[in-house]
N, C-alpha and C positions, 0 to 999 in steps of 0.2 A: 504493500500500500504506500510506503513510503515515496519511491520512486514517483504514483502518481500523483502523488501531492507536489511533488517537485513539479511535474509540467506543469498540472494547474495554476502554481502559481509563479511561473519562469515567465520573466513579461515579454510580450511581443515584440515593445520597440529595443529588445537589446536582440532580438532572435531574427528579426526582419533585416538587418545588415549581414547579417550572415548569409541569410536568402538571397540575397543580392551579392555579395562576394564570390560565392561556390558558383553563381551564373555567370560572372563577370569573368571571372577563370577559365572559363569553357568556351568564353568569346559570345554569350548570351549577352541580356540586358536588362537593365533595373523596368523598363517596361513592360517586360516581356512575364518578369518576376508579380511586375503588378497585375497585370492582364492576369493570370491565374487565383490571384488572390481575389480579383475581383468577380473573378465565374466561381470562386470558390463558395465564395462567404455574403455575396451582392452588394462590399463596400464599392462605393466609388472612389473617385480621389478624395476628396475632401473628408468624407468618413473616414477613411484611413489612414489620412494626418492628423483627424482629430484621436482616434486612438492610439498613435506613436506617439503625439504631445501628449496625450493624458498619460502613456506611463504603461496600458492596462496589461492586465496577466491574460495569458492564453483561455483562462476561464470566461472572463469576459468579454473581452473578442470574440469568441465565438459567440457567449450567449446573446450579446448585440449584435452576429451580424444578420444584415436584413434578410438574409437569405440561404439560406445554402444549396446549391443547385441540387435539382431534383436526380443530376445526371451520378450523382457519387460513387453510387454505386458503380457504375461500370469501371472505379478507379479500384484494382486487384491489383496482387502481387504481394511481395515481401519486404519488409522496411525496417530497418535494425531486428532482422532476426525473424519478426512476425507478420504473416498473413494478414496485409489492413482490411480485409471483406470477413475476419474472423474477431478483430476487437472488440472485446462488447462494451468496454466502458465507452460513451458514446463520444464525450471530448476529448479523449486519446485518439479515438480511431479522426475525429476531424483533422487534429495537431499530425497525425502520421498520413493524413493520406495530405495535406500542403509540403509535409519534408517528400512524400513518395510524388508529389506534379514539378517539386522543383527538381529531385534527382533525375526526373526525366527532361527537365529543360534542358539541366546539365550533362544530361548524356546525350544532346543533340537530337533527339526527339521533336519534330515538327509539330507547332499548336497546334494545327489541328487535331491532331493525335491525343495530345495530353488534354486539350478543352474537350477530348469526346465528344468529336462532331460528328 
């Protein structure tokens, strides 16, 4: 349990530069990183400055974001070790399927691919 108390409360805006670095290494792009966060979660830009300024933890990020695409589910595979379509905790598995859209940004994976079009 302890561990997920760790994500819950590990805040966005120190986790969101990372997001963005591990793409930028790959020859990806901070828009590119935002584009998924935005088909993720339904923030737009503005919502999502407003929760980088605010500080918030991964728990609330997600519990405010407007949306979470209906498509997620088609987002399978393995991510630190585990099955993200077998997670049950429901905001782990949201937190591992954004590291599993960015590890495929970063593996050169075409949006369309990773927005499941």
């Amino acid at each position: 349990m302890h561990n997920q108390e760790r994500i819950y409360k590990m805040l966005f805006s120190s986790v969101y530069p990372l997001y963005i670095q591990k793409a930028e290494k790959k020859g990806r792009t901070k828009t590119e990183v935002d584009q998924i966060i935005f088909w993720l979660t339904g923030y737009d830009e503005q919502s999502l400055q407003q929760q980088i300024d605010r500080k918030t933890d991964f728990e609330t990020f997600f519990g405010q974001a407007p949306q979470i695409n209906p498509n997620v589910s088609k987002i399978t595979g393995l991510i630190c070790g585990y099955r993200v379509e077998d997670i049950e905790d429901k905001l782990i598995q949201q937190v591992r399927y954004l590291d599993k859209l960015i590890d495929e940004l970063a593996k050169g994976k075409a949006m369309e691919k990773i927005l499941r079009t």
